[in-house]
C-alpha positions in Angstrom: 49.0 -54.8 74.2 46.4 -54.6 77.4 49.3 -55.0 79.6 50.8 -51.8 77.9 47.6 -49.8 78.0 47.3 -51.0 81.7 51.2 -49.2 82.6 50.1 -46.3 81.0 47.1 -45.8 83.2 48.7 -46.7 86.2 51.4 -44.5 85.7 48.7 -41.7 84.7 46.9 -42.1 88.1 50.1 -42.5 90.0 51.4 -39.1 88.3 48.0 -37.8 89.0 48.2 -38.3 93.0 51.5 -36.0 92.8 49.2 -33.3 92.9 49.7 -30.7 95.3 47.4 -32.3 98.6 45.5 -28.6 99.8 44.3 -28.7 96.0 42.5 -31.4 96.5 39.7 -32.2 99.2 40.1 -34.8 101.6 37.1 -36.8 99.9 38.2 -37.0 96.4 41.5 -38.0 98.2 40.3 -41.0 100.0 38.3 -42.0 97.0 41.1 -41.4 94.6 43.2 -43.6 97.0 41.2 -45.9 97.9 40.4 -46.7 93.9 44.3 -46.6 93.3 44.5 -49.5 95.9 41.6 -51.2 95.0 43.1 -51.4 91.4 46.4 -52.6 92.1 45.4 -55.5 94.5 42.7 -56.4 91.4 45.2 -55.8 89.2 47.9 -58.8 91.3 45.2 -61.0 91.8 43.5 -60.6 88.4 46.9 -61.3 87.0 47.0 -65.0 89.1 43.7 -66.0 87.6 44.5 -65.4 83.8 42.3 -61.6 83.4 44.0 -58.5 85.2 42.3 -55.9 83.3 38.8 -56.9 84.8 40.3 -57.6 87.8 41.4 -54.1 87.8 38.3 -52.6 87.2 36.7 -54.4 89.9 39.3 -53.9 92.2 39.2 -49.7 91.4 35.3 -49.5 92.2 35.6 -51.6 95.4 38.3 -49.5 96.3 36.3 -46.2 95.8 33.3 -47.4 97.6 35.6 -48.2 100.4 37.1 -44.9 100.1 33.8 -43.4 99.9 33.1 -45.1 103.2 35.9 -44.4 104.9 35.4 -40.9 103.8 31.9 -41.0 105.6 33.0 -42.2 108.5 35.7 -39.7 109.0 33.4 -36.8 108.3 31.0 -38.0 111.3 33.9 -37.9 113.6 35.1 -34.6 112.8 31.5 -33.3 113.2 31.0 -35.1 116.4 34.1 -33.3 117.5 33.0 -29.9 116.4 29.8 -30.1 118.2 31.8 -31.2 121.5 34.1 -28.1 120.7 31.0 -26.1 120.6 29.3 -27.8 123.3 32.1 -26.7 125.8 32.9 -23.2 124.4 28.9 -22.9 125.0 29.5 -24.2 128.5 32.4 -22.3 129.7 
């Protein structure tokens, strides 16, 4: 029966990142991705060590923190890069 429930959310999420991409912003992207990942590799090793579903779980929220971070880090570039754009158009 968990095993069931557990298909039907994956296939939910997976139906749910068919979404048209300029709908959605880059960071709920990365998150959403990175939680998608984060599930499935809990999900594989959860399954090896006798409890998926929590592994899952686990695996979703590391996977949105990383996304999170990844998200952060990628925002301070492209800021870094605007302010060099700006710098030189400032500077001709």
């Amino acid at each position: 029966m968990r095993f069931q429930v557990l298909l039907v959310a994956l296939f939910t999420v997976g139906l749910a990142a068919c979404d048209e991409p300029r709908s959605i912003s880059p960071t709920t992207q990365r998150i959403g991705g990175g939680a998608a990942a984060g599930a499935l590799t809990g999900l594989a090793i959860g399954s090896l060590s006798g409890n998926a579903g929590t592994g899952a779980l686990i695996g979703a929220g590391v996977g949105a923190a990383g996304g999170f971070a990844f998200d952060q880090h990628r925002r301070g570039q492209q800021r870094a890069f605007d302010r060099g754009v700006d710098a030189g158009r400032a500077n001709p």
